[in-house]
C-alpha positions in Angstrom: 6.7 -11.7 9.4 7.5 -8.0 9.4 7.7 -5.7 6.3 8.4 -2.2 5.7 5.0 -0.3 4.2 6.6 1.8 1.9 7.0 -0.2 -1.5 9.9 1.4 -3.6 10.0 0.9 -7.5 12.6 -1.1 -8.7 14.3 1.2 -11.6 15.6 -2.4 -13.1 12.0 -2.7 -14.3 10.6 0.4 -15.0 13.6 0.1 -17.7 12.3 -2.9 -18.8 8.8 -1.0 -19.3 10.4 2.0 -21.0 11.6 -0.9 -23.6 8.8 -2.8 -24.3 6.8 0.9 -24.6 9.9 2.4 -27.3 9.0 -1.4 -29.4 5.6 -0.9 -29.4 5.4 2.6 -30.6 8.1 1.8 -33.4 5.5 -1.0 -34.1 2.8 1.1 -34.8 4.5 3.5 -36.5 5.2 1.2 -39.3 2.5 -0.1 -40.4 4.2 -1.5 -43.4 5.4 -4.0 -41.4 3.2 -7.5 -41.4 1.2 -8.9 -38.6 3.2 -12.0 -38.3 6.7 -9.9 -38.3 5.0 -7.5 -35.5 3.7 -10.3 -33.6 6.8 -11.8 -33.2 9.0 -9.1 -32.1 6.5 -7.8 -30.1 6.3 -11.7 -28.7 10.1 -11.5 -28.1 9.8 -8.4 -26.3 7.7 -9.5 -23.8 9.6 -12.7 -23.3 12.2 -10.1 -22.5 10.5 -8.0 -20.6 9.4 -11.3 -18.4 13.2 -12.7 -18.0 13.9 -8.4 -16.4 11.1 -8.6 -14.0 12.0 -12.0 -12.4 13.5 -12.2 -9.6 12.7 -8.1 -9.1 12.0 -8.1 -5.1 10.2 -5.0 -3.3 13.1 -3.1 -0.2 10.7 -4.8 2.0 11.7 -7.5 4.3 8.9 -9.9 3.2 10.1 -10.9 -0.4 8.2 -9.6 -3.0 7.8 -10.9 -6.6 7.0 -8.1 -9.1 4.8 -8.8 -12.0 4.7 -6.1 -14.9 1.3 -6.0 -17.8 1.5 -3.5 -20.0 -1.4 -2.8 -21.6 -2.5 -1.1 -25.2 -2.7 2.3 -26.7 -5.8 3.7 -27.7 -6.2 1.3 -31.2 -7.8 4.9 -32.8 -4.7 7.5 -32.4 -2.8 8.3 -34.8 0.4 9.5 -34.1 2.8 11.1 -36.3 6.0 9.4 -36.8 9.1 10.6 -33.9 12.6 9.8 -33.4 12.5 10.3 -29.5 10.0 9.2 -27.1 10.5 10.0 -23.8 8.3 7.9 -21.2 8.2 9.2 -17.8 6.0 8.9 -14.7 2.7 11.6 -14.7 2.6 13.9 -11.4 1.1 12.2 -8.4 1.6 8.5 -10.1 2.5 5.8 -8.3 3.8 2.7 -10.1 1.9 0.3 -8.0 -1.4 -1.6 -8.7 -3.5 -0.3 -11.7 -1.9 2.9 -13.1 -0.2 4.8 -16.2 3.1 5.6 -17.7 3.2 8.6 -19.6 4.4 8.9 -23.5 5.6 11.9 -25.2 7.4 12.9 -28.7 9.9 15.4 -28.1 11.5 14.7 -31.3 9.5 14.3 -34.4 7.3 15.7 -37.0 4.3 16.3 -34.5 5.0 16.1 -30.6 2.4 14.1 -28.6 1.4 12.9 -25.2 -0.2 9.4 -24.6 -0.8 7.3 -21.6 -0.4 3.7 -21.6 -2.2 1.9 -19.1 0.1 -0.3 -16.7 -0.7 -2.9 -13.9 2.6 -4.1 -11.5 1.5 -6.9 -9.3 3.6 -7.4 -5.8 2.9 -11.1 -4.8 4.2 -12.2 -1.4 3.0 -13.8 2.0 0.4 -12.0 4.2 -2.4 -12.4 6.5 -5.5 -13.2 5.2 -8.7 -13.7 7.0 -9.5 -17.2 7.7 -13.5 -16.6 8.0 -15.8 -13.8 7.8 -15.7 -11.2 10.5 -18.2 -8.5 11.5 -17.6 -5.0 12.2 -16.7 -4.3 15.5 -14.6 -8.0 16.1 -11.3 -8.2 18.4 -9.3 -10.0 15.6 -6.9 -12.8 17.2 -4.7 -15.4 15.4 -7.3 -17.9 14.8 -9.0 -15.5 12.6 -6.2 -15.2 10.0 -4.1 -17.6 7.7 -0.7 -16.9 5.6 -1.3 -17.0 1.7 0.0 -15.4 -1.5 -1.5 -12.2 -2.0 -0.8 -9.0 -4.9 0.2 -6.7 -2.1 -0.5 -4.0 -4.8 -4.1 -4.7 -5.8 -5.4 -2.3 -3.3 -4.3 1.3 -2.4 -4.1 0.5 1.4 -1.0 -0.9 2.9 -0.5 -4.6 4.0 -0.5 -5.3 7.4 2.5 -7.9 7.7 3.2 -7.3 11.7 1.1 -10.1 13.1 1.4 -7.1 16.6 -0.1 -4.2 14.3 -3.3 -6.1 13.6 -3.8 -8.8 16.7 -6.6 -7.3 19.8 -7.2 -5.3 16.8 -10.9 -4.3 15.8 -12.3 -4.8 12.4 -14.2 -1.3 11.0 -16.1 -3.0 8.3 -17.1 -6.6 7.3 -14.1 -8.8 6.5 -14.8 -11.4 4.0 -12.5 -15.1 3.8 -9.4 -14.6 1.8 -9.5 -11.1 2.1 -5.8 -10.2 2.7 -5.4 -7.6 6.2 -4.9 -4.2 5.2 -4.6 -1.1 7.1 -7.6 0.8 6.6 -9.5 -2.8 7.8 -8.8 -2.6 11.3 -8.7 0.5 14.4 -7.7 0.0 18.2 -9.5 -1.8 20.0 -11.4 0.7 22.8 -9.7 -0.5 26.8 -12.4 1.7 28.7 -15.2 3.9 29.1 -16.2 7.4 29.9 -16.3 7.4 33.9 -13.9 4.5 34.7 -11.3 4.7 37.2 -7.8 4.8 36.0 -4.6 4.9 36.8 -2.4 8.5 36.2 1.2 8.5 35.6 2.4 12.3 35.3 5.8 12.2 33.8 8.3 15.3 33.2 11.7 16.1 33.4 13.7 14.0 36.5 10.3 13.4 38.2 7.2 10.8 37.8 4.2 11.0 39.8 1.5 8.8 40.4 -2.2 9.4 41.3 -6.2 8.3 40.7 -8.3 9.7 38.8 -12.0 9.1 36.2 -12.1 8.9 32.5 -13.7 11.5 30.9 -13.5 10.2 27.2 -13.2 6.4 26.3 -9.9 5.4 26.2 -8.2 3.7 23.0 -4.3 2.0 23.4 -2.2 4.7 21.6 -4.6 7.3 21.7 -5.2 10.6 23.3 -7.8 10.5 26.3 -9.2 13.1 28.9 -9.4 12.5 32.8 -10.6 14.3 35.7 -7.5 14.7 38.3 -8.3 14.4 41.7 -8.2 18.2 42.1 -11.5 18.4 39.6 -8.8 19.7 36.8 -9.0 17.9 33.4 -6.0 17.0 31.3 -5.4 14.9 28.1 -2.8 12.0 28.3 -1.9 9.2 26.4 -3.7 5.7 26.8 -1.0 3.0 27.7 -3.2 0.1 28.8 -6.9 -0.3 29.9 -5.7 1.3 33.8 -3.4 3.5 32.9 -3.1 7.3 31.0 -0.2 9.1 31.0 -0.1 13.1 31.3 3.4 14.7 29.9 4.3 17.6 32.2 
């Protein structure tokens, strides 16, 4: 299972929101109206609102099924009657997880500028831990299960690429059920300060090969420092648990 970590908003329904939010406003701004006759267009609306969202599927490759609440205005504003609202999306907002849509009257007898609280939902298939792990484990596949998870519930990415998370070490306690996220796991660390490792000095048209010690520990990925066999120490790139590689 492999999935893109970006998650791009479908525009089909942030429409769908921008209705539901132009209903509700007109809503309170008639109060004349009765309960019953507000309840059920409001009712209809979300019905509506539920028929847009289905189906909506994150640009991921893992399938994605988005799930829009919209929640209330604060019940004690009082906002002056307006012929245009204009929702749009506050500075630094990300319509994901628990977040806001912002309201404002650019056409009325007062102008105003609300935010209504908002919660999209991404359920899909992940990895989720099958038991409880402690800090500092080498995660494998016997440690993790597929379930349905909101891939949006927490601000940290999914990890849906089973080779991003596996000989991978957990940085905190890991609870069961808990889906695998990236700021959950690190490399795992291949050797210590003072081993003996291979060097692979690499530049353009030649490659050579020598010995030489560890001076830092050495992570997969990750820059490392060793002592060449001339005493000179360089930084190269950790490739495997023998082997650091110097670009010349």
């Amino acid at each position: 299972m492999t999935a893109k970590m970006d998650q791009v908003w479908p525009w089909r329904a942030l429409r769908a929101i921008f209705f539901w939010v132009f209903a509700s406003l007109m809503a309170s701004a008639a109060p004349a109206q009765t309960q019953s006759a507000e309840a059920e267009f409001l009712g209809a609306t979300r019905h509506w609102l539920d028929q847009a969202v289905a189906g909506i599927q994150s640009s991921g490759a893992v399938p994605l099924r988005m799930e829009v609440s919209v929640g209330t205005l604060d019940s004690r504003l009082r906002l002056a009657s307006c012929a245009r609202v204009e929702p749009y999306i506050p500075v630094g907002t990300r319509l994901w997880g628990r977040t806001r849509l912002g309201l404002r009257c650019i056409e009325g007898m007062g102008k105003w500028n609300v935010f209504l609280p908002v919660t999209i939902k991404a359920i899909g298939r992940a990895w989720v831990m099958r038991r409880d792990v402690a800090p500092g484990t080498v995660l494998g596949e016997a440690d993790v299960m597929e379930a349905e998870v909101d891939w949006a519930e927490e601000p940290s990415p999914i990890i849906a690429d089973p080779a991003l998370w596996v000989g991978q070490v957990a940085v905190r306690n890991l609870m069961t059920g808990q889906a695998l996220r990236q700021n959950m796991v690190r490399p795992a660390q291949v050797f210590q300060a003072g081993a003996q490792v291979r060097i692979v000095a690499q530049g353009v048209g030649f490659q050579i090969h020598s010995d030489g010690q560890a001076v830092s520990p050495g992570v997969v990925g990750q820059m490392a420092k060793v002592r060449m066999d001339n005493g000179r120490v360089m930084s190269g790139t950790v490739l495997d648990a023998r082997t650091v590689k110097l670009e010349m």
